[in-house]
C-alpha positions in Angstrom: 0.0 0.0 0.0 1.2 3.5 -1.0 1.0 6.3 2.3 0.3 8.8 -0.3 -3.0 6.9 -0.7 -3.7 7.7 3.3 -2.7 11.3 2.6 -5.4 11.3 -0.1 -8.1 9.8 2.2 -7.2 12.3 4.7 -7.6 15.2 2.7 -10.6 13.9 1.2 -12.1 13.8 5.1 -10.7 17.5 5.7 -12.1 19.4 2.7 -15.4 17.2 1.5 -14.8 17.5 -1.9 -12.7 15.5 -4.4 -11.1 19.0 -6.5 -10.3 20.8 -3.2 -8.9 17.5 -1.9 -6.9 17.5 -4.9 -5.8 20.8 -4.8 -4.5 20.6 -1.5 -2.8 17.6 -2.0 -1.7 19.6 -4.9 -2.8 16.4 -7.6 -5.3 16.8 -10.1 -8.5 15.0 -9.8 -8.1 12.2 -11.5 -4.4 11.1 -9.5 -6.6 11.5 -6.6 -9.2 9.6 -7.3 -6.9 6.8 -8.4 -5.1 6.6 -5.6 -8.1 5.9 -3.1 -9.6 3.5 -5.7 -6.2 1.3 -5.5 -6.5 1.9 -1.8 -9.9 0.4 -1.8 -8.2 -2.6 -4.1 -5.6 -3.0 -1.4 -8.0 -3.4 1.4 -10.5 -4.7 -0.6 -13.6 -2.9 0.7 -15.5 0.2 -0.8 -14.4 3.5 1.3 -15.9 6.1 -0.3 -19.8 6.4 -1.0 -19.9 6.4 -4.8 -21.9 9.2 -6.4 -22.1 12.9 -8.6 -20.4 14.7 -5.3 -18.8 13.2 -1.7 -21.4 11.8 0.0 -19.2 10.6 2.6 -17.7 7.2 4.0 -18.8 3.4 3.8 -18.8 1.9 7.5 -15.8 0.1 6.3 -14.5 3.3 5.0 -15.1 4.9 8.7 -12.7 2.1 10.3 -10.0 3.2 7.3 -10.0 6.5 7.7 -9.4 6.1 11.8 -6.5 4.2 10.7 -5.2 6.8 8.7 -5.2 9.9 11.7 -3.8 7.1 13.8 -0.7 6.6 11.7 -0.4 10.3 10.8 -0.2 10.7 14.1 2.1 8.2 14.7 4.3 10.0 12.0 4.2 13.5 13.0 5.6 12.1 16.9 8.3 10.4 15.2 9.2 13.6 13.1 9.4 15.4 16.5 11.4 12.5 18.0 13.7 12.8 15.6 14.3 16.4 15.4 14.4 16.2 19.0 17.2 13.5 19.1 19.1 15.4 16.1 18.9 18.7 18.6 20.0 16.8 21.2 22.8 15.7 19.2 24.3 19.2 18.8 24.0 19.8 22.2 27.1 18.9 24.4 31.2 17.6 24.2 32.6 17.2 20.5 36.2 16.2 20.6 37.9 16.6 17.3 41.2 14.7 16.7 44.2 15.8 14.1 47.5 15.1 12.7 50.3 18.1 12.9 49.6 18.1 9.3 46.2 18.3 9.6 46.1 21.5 11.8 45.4 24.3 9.3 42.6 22.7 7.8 41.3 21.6 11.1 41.2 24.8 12.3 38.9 26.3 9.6 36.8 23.4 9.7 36.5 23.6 13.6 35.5 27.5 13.6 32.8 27.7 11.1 31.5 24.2 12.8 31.2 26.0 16.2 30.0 29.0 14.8 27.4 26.8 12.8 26.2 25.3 16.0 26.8 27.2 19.4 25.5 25.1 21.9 28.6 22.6 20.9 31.5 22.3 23.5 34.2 21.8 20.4 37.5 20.6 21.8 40.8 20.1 19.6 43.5 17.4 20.6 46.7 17.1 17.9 48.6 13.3 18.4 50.1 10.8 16.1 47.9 8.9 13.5 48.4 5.7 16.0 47.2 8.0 19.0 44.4 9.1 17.0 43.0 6.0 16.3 43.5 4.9 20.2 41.9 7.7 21.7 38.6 7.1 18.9 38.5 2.9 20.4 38.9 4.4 23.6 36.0 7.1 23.1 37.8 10.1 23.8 37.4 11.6 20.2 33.8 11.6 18.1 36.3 12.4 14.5 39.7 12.3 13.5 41.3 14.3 10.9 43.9 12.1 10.2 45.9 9.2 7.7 43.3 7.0 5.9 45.6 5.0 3.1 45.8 2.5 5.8 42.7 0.3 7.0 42.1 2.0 10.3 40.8 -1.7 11.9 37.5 -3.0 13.1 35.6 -1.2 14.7 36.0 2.2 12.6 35.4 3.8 9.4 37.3 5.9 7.1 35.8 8.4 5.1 38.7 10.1 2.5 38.9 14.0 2.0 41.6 14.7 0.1 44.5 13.7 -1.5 48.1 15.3 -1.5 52.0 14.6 -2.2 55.2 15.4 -0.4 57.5 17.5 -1.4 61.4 18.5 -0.1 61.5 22.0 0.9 65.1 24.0 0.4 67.0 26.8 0.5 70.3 25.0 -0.4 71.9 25.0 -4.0 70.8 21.3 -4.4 70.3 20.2 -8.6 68.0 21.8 -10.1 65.7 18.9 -11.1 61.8 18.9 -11.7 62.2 16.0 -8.8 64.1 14.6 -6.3 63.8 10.7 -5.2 63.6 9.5 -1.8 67.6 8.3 -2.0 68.8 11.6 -2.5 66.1 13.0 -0.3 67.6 10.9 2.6 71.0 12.0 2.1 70.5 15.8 2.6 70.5 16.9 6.1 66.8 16.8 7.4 64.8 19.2 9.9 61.5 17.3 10.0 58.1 18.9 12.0 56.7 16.1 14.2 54.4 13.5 12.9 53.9 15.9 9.6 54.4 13.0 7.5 53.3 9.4 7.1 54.4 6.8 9.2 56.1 5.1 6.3 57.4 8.6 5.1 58.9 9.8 8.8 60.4 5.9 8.8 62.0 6.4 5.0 63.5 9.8 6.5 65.1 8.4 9.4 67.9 7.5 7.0 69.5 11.0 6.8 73.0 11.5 7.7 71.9 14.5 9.9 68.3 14.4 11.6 66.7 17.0 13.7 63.3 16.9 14.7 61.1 19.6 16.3 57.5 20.7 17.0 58.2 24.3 16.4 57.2 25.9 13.0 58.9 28.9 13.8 61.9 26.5 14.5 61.7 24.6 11.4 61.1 27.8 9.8 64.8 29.0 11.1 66.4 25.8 10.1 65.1 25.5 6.6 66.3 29.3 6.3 69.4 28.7 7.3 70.5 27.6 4.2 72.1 24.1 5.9 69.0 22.3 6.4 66.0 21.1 4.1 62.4 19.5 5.1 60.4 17.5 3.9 56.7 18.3 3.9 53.3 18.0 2.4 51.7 20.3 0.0 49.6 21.9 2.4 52.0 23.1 4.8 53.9 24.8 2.7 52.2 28.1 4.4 54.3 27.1 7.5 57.9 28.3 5.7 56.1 31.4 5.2 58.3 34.1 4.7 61.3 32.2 3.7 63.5 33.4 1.3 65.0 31.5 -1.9 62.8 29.0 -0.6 61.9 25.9 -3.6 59.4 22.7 -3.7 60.9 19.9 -4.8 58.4 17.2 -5.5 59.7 13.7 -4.7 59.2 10.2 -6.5 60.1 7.3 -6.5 62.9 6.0 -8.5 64.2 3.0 -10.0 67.2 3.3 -7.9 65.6 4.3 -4.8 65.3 0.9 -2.1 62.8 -1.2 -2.8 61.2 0.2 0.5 60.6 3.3 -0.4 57.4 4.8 1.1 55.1 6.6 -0.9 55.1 10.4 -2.3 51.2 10.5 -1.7 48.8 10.4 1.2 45.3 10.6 1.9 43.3 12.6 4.3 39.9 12.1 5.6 38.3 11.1 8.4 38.3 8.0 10.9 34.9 7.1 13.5 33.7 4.7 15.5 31.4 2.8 12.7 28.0 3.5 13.4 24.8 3.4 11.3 23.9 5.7 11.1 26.9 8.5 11.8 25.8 10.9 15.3 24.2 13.8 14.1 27.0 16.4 15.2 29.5 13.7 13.2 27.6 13.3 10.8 27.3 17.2 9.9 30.8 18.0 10.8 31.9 15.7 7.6 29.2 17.8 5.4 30.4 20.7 6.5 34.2 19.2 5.2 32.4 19.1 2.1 30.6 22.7 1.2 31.6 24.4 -1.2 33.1 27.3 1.0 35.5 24.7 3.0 36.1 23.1 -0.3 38.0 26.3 -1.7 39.8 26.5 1.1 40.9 23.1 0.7 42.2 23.4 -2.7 44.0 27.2 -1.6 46.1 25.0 1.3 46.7 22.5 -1.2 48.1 25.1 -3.7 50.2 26.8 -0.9 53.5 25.1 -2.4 53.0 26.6 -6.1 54.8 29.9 -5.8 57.7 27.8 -4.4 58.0 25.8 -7.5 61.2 25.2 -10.3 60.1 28.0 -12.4 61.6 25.3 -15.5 59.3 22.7 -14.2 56.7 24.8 -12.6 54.2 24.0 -15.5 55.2 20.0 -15.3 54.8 19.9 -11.4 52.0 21.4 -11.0 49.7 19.1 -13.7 50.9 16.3 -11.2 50.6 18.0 -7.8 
C-alpha cells in the first residue's frame, strides 16, 4: 500500500470534496481519485460512497479512515522525535582529533562548525595517526582528521577528504631537477616537523646522515632558512615556511634506484569514526560541513600553498601532477 494513498483519504475527510482535496494535495483529480480506488483494491472494501459529489464514508471506510489519523499521528511524533534526538545531538562535548599536518585545515573546519552550532563544547586534541586511532576505540574523540591510506581496523570507518604529495622544501643549491627521489632526499641533512608525514614517510627519512626533529614551526622555519638544512613536507604546509626566502618545492618520486622500501610520495586525508549506522548527528554534519563548497576552496588554496615555491623550468610540469 502507497501512504500517499492515506494522505489522499485524509484530505478527502478534511475538505469534503474530491477537486479541493486534490488541490491541496496539490494532484489533479483524477491522480486523486486513483489513488483511493487502489486503496480500496488494497483493502478490498468500498471507502468512499460512490456518487455525482462526496457523499461521505462506507462503514468500512469509517474504520479506514481512523487508521489513517492514527498513523499520521504516529508519524508526525516520530518527526518530532527525531528532530528532537538530532537537537540533542548538537548539544554537548565534541572532541575533534588531528595530525600536525592536519592543523590548518582543522582549524577552519573547527570555527565555522562551532559558529554553525553554538550550543557545541568543540574541543581540539593534535597526536600521532596511531594515538588518534587509540583515543577514537577508547572514546575520547567523536572524528579524526587524520591518515586514511591504511585500514584504520574493526571497529572504525574511514571516510577520504583529500589527496596530496610530499614535497622536499630547500633553500640549499641542491640540482636543479623537476624532482628529487627519496635516495637523494635521505642524504641531505633533514629538519623534520613532528608527525607531519606518514608513518612510512617519517620511517623512510630516518635514513638521513643528519636528523633534527622539532614541534616548532617557527623552528623549522629557522632551520630550513638557514641555508644548511631542508624538510620534507606535504603540499599543504607549505604556508608554515612562510616568509622564507629562496625558498623551492621539490616534489619527490620514486625512482628505480631508490630501495625497494621506499614509502610513498602520496597520502590521503579524511576522516576515521567509531562505525556506526547511522553517523551521530554532530558527526555526521561536521563531515558535510568538510564538504561545502566554501571549506572546499579552502581546501584546494592549502593545497596550492606550495606553487609559488616551485622550479620555475618545471613549474608547469609539477604542477599538472601536484
Amino acid at each position: 500500500m502507497i501512504v500517499r494513498n492515506f494522505e489522499y483519504l485524509l484530505a478527502l475527510n478534511q475538505e469534503r470534496h474530491f477537486a479541493r482535496a486534490a488541490a491541496a494535495c496539490h494532484v489533479s483529480q483524477p491522480t486523486l481519485s486513483a489513488g483511493i480506488k487502489q486503496l480500496e483494491e488494497d483493502m478490498d472494501v468500498r471507502i468512499v460512497k460512490r456518487g455525482q459529489r462526496f457523499e461521505g464514508f462506507t462503514t468500512e471506510g469509517e474504520r479506514v479512515l481512523a487508521w489513517a489519523q492514527q498513523m499520521q499521528e504516529d508519524c508526525n511524533r516520530l518527526k518530532q522525535e527525531l528532530h528532537e534526538l538530532r537537537d540533542q545531538g548538537m548539544q554537548g562535548a565534541f572532541r575533534l582529533g588531528m595530525l600536525p599536518a592536519t592543523s590548518a585545515l582543522a582549524s577552519t573546519l573547527s570555527i565555522a562548525f562551532a559558529e554553525q552550532f553554538p550550543d557545541l563544547q568543540l574541543s581540539l586534541q593534535t597526536a600521532t595517526a596511531p594515538e588518534l586511532l587509540h583515543s577514537l576505540r577508547q572514546g575520547e574523540l567523536d572524528i579524526a582528521l587524520t591518515y586514511v591510506d591504511d585500514a584504520p581496523g574493526d571497529g572504525l570507518d574511514a571516510f577520504s577528504l583529500y589527496r596530496e604529495r610530499l614535497f622536499l622544501f630547500t633553500t640549499s643549491p641542491l640540482p636543479s631537477g623537476p624532482r628529487i627521489s627519496w635516495d637523494d632526499v635521505t642524504a641531505l641533512p633533514l629538519s623534520l616537523l613532528h608527525s607531519s608525514v606518514p608513518l612510512p614517510a617519517e620511517q623512510q627519512l630516518q635514513r638521513a646522515p643528519r636528523l633534527l626533529l622539532t614541534d616548532s614551526p617557527a623552528v623549522l622555519v629557522a632551520q630550513v632558512a638557514s641555508g644548511h638544512w631542508s624538510t620534507v613536507l606535504p603540499q599543504s604546509l607549505a604556508s608554515t615556511l612562510t616568509p622564507t626566502p629562496n625558498l623551492r618545492a621539490i616534489p619527490i618520486e620514486i625512482s628505480a634506484a631508490d630501495s625497494t622500501s621506499a614509502a610513498p610520495v602520496q597520502a590521503n586525508i579524511g576522516f576515521v569514526t567509531i562505525k556506526a549506522t547511522p553517523l551521530p548527528p554532530a558527526v555526521h554534519a561536521f563531515m558535510e560541513m568538510a564538504h561545502s563548497a566554501p571549506l572546499v576552496d579552502a581546501i584546494r588554496a592549502m593545497l596550492a600553498s606550495h606553487k609559488p615555491y616551485l622550479l620555475r623550468a618545471a613549474r608547469k610540469t609539477v604542477t599538472a601532477i601536484a
